[in-house]
C-alpha positions as CSV (number, residue, x, y, z in Angstrom):
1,X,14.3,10.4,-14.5
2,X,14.9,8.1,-11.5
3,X,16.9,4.8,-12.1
4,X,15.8,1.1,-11.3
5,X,16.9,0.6,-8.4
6,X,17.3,-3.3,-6.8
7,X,15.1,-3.5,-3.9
8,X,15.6,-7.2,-2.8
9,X,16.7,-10.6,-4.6
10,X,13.7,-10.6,-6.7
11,X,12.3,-7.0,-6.7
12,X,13.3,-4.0,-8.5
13,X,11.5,-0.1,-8.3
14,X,11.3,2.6,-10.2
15,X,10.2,5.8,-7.9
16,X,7.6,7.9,-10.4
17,X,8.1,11.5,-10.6
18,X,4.9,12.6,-7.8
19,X,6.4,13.6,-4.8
20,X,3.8,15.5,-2.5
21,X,2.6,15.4,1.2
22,X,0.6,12.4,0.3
23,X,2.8,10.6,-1.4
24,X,5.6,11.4,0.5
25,X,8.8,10.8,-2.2
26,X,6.5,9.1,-4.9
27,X,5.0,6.5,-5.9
28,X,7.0,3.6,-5.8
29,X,6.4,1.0,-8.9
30,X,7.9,-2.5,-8.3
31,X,9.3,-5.1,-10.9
32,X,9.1,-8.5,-9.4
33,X,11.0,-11.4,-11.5
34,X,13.9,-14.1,-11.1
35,X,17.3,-13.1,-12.3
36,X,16.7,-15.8,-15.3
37,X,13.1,-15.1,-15.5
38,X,12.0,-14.5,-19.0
39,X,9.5,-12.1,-18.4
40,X,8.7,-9.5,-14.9
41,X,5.3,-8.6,-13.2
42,X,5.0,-5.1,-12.6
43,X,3.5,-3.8,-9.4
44,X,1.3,-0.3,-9.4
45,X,2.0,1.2,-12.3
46,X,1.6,4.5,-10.7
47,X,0.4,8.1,-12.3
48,X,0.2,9.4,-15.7
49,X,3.6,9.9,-16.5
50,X,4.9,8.7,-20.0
51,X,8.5,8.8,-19.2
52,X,7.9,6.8,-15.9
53,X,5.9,4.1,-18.0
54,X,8.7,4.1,-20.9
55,X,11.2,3.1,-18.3
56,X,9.3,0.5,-16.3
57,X,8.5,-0.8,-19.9
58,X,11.6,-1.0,-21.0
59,X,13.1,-3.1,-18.1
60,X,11.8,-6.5,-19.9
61,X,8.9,-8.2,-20.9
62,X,6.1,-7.7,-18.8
63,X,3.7,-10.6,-18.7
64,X,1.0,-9.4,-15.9
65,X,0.3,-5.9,-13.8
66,X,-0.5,-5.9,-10.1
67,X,-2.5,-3.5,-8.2
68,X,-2.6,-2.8,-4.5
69,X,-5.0,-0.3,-4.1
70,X,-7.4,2.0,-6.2
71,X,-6.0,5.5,-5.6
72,X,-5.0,7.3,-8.4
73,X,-1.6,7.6,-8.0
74,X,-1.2,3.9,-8.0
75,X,-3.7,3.2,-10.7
76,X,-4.1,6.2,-13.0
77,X,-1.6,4.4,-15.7
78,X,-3.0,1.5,-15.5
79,X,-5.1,1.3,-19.1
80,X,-2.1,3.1,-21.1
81,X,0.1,1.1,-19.3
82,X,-1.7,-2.0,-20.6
83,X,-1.9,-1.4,-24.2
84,X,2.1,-0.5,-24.2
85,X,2.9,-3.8,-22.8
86,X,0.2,-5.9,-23.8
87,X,0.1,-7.2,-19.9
88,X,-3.0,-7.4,-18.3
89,X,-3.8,-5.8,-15.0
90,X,-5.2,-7.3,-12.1
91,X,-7.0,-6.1,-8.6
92,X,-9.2,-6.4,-5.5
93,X,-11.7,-4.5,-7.7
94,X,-12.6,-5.6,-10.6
95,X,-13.3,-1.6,-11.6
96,X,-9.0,-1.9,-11.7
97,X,-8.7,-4.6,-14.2
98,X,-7.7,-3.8,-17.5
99,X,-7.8,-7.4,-19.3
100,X,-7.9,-9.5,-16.5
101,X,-9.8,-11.2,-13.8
102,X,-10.1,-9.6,-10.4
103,X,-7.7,-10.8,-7.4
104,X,-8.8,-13.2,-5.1
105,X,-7.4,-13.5,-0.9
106,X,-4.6,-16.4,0.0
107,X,-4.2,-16.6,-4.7
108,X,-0.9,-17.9,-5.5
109,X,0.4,-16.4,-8.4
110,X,3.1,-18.0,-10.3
111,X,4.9,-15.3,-12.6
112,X,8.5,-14.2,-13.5
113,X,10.1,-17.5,-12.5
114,X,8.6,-16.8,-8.9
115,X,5.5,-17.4,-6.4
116,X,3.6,-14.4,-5.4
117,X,0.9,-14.9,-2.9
118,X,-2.3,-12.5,-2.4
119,X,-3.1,-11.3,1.0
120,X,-6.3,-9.2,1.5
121,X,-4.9,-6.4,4.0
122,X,-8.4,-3.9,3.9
123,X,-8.4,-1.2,6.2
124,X,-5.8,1.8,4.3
125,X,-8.9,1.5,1.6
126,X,-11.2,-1.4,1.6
127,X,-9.6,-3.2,-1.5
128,X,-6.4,-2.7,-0.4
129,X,-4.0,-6.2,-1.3
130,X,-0.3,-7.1,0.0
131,X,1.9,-9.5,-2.1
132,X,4.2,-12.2,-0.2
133,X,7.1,-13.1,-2.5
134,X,8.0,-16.3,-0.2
135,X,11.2,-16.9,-1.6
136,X,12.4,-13.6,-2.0
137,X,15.7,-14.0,0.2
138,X,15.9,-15.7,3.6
139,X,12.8,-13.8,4.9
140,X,11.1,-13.7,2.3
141,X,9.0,-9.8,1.6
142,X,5.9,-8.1,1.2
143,X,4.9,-5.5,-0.9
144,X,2.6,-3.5,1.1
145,X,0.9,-1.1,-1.0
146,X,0.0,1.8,1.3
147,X,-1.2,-0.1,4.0
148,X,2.6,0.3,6.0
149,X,5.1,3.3,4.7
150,X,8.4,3.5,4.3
151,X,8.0,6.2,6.6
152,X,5.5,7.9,8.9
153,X,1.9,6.2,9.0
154,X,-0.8,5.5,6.5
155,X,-4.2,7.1,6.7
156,X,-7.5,5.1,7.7
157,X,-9.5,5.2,4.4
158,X,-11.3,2.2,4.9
159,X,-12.8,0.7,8.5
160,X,-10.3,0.5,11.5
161,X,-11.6,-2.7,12.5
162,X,-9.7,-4.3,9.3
163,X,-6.9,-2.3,9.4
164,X,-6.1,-3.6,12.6
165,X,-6.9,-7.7,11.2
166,X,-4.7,-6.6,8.6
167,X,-1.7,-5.5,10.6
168,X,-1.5,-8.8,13.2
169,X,-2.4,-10.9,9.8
170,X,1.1,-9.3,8.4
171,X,2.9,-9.3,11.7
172,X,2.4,-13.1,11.6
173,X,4.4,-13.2,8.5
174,X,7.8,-12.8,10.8
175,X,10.7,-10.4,9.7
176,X,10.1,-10.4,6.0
177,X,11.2,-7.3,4.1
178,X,9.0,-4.3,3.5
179,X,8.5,-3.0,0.1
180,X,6.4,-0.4,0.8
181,X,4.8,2.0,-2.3
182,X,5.9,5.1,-0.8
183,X,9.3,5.7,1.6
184,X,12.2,3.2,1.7
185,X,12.5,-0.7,2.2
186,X,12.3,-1.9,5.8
187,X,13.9,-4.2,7.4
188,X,11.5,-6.0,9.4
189,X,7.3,-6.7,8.4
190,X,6.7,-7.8,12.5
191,X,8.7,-5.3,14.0
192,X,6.6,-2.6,12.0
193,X,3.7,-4.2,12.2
194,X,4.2,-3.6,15.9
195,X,5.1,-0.5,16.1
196,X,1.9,0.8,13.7
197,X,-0.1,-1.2,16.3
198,X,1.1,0.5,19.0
199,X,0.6,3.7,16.9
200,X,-3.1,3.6,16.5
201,X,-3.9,2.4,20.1
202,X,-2.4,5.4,21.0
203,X,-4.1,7.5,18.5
204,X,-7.3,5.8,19.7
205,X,-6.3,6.6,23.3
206,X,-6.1,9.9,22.6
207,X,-9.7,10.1,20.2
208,X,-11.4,8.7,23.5
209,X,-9.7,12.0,26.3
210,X,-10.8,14.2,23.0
211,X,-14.5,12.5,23.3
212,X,-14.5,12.9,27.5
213,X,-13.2,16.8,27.2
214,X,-15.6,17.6,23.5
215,X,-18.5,15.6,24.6
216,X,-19.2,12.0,22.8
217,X,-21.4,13.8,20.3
218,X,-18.1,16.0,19.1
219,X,-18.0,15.9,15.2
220,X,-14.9,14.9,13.2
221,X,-14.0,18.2,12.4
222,X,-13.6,18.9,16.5
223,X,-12.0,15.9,17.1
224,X,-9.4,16.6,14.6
225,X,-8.8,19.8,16.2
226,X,-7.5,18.5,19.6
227,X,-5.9,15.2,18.2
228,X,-4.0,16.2,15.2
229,X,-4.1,19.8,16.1
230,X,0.0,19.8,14.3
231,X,-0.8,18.3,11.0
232,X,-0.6,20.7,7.8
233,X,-3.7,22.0,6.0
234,X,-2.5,20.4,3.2
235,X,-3.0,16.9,4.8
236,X,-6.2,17.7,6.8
237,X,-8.3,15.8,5.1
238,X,-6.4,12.9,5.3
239,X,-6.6,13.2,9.4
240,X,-10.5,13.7,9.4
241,X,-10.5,10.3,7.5
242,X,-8.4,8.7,9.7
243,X,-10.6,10.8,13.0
244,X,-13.7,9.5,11.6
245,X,-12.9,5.9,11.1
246,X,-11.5,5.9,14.6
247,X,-14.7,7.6,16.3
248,X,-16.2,4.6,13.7
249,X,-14.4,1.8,15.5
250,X,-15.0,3.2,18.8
251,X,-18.9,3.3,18.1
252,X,-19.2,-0.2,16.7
253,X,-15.7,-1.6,17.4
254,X,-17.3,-5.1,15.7
């Protein structure tokens, strides 16, 4: 079983044991809490996995449970993980809460001797939430959910349109430090924010030569040939989604 591992002055994580192509290493759980606070919010409790929940259990009293996104890897523990802390969960979607009342955009949470601010980042999947921890260090840092990886890129799950909102709302948040739910800690929220910008301009660039060369009634599937004609079977449906909310954006970019 992985350790706790510190993360940044108020963050800890706990990697969960579901490494795959999706997920990349695992799914990374966060502890957020003062080094004096009595009690630690947990962040994405993560898959099914009783040894996983034991441990993040185990590292103090948790007094509320954070969600950044619906999927299933971030979410599936959520109810057992509930009733073995006695925490209740929060999300976007109120079909996430276990307990408690749904999070709201620009909320300010005050938990585990700290302030936790909720930032509405759609666009990875349409409920998708960030968390600014304002005085975590001399930057500050966000947890980002799967809306910006540790490594590589995030798929489009949700509309473009907000994705893109979501990644100049973040890059206006400066250099803080990435906690991201799957891959390492970043350095730098702008500088990544920039550079995924730049990503899917390029990828969007390269959907509209597909479109002049296939026609601009070329289907997802055909699309996905020519522009992500390297990515592995096992992730292909993960590049339609992100094909089809491109050829989305480019139809209706408002």
């Amino acid at each position: 079983m992985p350790a706790i591992l510190r993360t940044s002055p108020l963050t800890r994580s706990l990697l969960a044991p579901n490494a795959g192509p999706m997920t990349l290493d695992g799914t990374n759980s966060y502890l957020i809490g003062a080094p004096d606070a009595p009690a630690l919010v947990v962040v994405d409790p993560g898959p099914l996995d009783e040894g996983h929940l034991v441990t993040l259990a185990a590292a103090g009293r948790v007094e509320l449970v954070l969600i950044t996104h619906r999927h299933a890897d971030h979410t599936a523990a959520s109810v057992q993980f509930a009733e073995l802390t006695g925490a209740p969960v929060r999300a976007f979607d109120p079909a996430f809460c276990v307990n408690g009342d749904p999070l709201t955009d620009g909320e300010l949470i005050a938990a585990a001797g700290t302030s936790v601010r909720v930032l509405a980042t759609p666009g990875h999947t349409d409920d998708s939430i960030c968390l600014h921890l304002p005085g975590d260090g001399a930057t500050g840092s966000v947890l980002t959910g799967d809306t910006i990886l540790g490594r590589g890129t995030s798929i489009i799950d949700g509309a473009l349109a907000d994705y893109l909102t979501s990644l100049e709302a973040l890059r206006a948040r400066g250099p803080a430090i990435v906690l991201p739910a799957h891959g390492p800690v970043l350095p730098d929220l702008a500088a990544i924010c920039s550079a995924y910008l730049a990503h899917r301009h390029e990828r969007l660039d390269q959907v509209r030569a597909a479109l002049d060369t296939l026609g601009s009634a070329a289907t997802v599937a055909q699309v996905t040939d020519v522009v992500y004609a390297q990515t592995d079977a096992a992730v292909r449906f993960a590049a339609e989604a992100s094909v089809r909310a491109q050829l989305a954006y480019l139809r209706d970019p408002l």
